[in-house]
PyMOL commands that place a pseudoatom at each C-alpha (Angstrom):
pseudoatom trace, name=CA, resn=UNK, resi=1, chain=A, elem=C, hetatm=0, pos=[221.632, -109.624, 60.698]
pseudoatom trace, name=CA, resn=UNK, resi=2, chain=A, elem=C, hetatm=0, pos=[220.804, -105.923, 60.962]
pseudoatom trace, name=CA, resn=UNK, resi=3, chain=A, elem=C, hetatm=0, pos=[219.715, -103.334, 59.131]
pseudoatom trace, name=CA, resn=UNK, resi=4, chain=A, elem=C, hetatm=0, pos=[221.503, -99.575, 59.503]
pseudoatom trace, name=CA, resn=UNK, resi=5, chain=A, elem=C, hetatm=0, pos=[218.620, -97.243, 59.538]
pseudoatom trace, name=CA, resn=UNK, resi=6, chain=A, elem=C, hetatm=0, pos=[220.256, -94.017, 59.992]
pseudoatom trace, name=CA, resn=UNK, resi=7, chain=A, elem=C, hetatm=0, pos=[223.000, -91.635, 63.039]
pseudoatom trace, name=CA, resn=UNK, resi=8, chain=A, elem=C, hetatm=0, pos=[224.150, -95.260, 63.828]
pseudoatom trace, name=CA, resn=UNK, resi=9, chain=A, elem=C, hetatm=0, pos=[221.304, -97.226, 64.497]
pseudoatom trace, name=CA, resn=UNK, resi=10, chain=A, elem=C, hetatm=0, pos=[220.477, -100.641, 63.766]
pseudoatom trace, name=CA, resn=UNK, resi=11, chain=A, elem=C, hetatm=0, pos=[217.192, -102.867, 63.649]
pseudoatom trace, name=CA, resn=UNK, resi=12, chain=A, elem=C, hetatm=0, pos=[217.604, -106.507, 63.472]
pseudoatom trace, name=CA, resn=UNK, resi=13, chain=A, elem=C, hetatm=0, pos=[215.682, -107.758, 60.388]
pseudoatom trace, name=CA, resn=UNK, resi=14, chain=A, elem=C, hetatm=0, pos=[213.964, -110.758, 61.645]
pseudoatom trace, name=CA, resn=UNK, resi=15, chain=A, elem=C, hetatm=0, pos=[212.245, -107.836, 63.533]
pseudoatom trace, name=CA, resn=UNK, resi=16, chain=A, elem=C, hetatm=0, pos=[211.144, -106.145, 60.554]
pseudoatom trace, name=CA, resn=UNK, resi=17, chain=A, elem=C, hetatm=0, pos=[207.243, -106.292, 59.269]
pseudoatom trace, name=CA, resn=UNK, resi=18, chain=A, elem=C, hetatm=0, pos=[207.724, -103.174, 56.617]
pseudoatom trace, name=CA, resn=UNK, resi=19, chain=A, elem=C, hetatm=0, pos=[209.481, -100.351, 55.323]
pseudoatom trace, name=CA, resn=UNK, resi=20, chain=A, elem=C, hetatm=0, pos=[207.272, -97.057, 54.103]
pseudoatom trace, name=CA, resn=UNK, resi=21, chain=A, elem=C, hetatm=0, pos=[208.411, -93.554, 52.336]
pseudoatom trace, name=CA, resn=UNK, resi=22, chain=A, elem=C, hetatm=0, pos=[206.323, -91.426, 54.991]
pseudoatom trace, name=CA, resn=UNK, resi=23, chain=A, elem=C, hetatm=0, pos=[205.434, -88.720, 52.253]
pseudoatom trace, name=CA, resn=UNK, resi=24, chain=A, elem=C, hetatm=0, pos=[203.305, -91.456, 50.676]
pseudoatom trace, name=CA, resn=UNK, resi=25, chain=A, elem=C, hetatm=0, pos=[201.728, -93.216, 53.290]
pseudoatom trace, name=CA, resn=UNK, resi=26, chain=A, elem=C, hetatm=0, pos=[200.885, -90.786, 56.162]
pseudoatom trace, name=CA, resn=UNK, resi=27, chain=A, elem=C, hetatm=0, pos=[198.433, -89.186, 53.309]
pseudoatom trace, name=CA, resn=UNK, resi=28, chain=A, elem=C, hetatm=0, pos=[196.370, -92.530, 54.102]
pseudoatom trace, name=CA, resn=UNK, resi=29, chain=A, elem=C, hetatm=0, pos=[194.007, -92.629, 56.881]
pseudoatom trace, name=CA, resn=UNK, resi=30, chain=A, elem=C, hetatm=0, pos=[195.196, -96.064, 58.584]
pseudoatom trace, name=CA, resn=UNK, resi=31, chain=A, elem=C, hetatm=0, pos=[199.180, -95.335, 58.378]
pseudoatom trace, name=CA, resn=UNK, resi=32, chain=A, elem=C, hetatm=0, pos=[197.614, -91.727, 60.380]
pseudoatom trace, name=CA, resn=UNK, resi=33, chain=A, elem=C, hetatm=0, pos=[196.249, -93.667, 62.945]
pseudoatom trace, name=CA, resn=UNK, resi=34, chain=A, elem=C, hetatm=0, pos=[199.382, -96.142, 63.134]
pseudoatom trace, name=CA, resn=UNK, resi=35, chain=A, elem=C, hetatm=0, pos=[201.704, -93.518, 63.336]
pseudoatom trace, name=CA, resn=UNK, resi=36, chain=A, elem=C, hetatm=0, pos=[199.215, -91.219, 65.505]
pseudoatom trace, name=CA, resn=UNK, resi=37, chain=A, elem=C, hetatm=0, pos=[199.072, -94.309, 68.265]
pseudoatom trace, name=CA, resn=UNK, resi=38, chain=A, elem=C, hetatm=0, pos=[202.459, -95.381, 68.401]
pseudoatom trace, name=CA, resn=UNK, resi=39, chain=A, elem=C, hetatm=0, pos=[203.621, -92.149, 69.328]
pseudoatom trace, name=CA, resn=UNK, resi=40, chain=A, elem=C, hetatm=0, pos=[200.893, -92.258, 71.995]
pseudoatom trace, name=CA, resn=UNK, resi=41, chain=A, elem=C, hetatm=0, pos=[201.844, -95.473, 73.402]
pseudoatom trace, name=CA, resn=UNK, resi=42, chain=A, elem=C, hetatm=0, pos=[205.653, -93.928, 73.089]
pseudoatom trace, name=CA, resn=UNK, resi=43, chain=A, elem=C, hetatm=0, pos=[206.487, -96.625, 70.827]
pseudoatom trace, name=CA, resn=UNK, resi=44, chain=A, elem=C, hetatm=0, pos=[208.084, -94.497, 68.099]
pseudoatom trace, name=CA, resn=UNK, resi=45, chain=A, elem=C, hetatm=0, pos=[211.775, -93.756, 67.958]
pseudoatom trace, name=CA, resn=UNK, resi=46, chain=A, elem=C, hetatm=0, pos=[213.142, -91.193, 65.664]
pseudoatom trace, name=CA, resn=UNK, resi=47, chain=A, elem=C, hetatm=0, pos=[216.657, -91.887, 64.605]
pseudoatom trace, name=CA, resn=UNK, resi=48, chain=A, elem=C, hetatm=0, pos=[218.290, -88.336, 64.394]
pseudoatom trace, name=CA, resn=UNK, resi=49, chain=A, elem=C, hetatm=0, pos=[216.901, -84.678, 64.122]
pseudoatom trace, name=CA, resn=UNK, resi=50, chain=A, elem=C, hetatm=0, pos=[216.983, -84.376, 60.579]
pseudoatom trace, name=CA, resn=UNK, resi=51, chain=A, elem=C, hetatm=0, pos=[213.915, -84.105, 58.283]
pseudoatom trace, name=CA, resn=UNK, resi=52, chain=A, elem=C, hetatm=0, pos=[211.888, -88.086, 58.249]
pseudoatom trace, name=CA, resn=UNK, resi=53, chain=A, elem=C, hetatm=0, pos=[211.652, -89.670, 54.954]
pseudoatom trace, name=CA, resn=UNK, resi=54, chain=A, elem=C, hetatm=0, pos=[210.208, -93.157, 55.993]
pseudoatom trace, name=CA, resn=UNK, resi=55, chain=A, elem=C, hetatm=0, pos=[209.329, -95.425, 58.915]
pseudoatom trace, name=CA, resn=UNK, resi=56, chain=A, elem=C, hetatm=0, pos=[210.330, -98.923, 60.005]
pseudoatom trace, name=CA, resn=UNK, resi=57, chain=A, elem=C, hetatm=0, pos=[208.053, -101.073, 61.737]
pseudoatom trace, name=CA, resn=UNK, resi=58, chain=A, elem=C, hetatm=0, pos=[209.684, -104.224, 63.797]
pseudoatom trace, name=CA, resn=UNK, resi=59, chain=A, elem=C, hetatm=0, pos=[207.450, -106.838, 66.245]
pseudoatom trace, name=CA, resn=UNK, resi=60, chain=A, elem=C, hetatm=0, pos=[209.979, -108.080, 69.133]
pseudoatom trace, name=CA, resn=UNK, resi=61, chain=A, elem=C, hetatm=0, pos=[208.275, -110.784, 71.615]
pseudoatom trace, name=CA, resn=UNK, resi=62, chain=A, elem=C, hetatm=0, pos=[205.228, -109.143, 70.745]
pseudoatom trace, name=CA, resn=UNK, resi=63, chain=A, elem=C, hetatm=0, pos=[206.082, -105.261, 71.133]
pseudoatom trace, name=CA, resn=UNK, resi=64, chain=A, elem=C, hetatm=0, pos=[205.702, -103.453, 68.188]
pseudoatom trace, name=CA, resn=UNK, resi=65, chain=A, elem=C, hetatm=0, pos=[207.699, -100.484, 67.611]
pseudoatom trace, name=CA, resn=UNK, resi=66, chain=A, elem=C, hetatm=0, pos=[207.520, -97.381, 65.114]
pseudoatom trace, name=CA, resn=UNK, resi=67, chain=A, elem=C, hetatm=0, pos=[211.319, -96.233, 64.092]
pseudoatom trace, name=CA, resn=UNK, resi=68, chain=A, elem=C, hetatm=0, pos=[211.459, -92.711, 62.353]
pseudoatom trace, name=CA, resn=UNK, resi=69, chain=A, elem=C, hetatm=0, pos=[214.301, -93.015, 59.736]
pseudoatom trace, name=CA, resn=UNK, resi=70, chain=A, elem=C, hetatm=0, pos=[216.190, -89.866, 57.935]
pseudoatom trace, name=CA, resn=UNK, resi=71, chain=A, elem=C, hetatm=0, pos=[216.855, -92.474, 54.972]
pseudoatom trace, name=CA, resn=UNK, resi=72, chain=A, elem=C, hetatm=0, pos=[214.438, -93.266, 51.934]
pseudoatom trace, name=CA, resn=UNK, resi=73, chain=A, elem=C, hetatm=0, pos=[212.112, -96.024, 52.265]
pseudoatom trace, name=CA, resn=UNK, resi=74, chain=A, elem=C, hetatm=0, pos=[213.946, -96.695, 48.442]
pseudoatom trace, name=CA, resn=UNK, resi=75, chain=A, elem=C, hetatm=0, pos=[217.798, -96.406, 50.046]
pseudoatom trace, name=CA, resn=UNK, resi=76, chain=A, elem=C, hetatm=0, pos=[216.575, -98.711, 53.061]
pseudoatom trace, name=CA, resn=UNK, resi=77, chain=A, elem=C, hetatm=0, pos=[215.308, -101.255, 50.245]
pseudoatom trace, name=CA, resn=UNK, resi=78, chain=A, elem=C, hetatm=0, pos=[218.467, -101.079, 47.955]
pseudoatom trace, name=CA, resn=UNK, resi=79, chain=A, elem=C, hetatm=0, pos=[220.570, -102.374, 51.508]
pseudoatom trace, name=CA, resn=UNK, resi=80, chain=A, elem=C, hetatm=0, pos=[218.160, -104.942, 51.678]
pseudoatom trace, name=CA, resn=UNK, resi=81, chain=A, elem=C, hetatm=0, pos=[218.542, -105.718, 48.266]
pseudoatom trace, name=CA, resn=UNK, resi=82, chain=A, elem=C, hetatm=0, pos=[222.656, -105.693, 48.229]
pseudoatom trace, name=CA, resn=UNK, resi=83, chain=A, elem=C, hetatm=0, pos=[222.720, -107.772, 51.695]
pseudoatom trace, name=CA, resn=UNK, resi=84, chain=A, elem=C, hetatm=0, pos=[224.419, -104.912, 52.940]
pseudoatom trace, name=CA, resn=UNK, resi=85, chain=A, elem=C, hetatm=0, pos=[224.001, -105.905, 56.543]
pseudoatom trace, name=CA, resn=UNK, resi=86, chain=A, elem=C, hetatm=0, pos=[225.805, -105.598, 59.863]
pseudoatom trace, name=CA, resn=UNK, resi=87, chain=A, elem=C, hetatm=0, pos=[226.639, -108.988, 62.127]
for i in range(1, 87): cmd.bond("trace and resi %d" % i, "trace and resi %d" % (i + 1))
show_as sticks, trace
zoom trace
């Protein structure tokens, strides 16, 4: 199953370790750094142009990866929450 994080694009969720409102969390040190080196590694995609409201991280054989999301951490829960899912 996948999870529509925004402009079309789709994580699967076995591949998902969390879901955080980027307002809240980049004011910590350790989400910083996370954040900081994934883009440095180029690890981080950002799902459309519009203004970020929270970040998906997914571990694929191994490779973590940072996604960007225009949708609230709270609307990506809610789809979790309703099983609203793609096949």
């Amino acid at each position: 199953m996948y999870l529509h994080i925004g402009n079309n694009f789709s994580v699967c969720m076995q591949d998902v370790i969390g879901i955080f409102d980027i307002e809240n969390t980049t004011v910590e040190k350790y989400a910083k750094l996370l954040l900081d080196r994934a883009a440095r590694e180029k690890r981080c995609v950002y799902i459309g142009s519009e203004m970020p409201k929270s970040f998906v991280i997914t571990v694929r054989k191994g490779i973590e990866k940072v996604y960007i999301s225009p949708l609230s951490a709270s609307a990506l829960r809610m789809r979790i929450n309703r099983g609203d899912f793609l096949d």
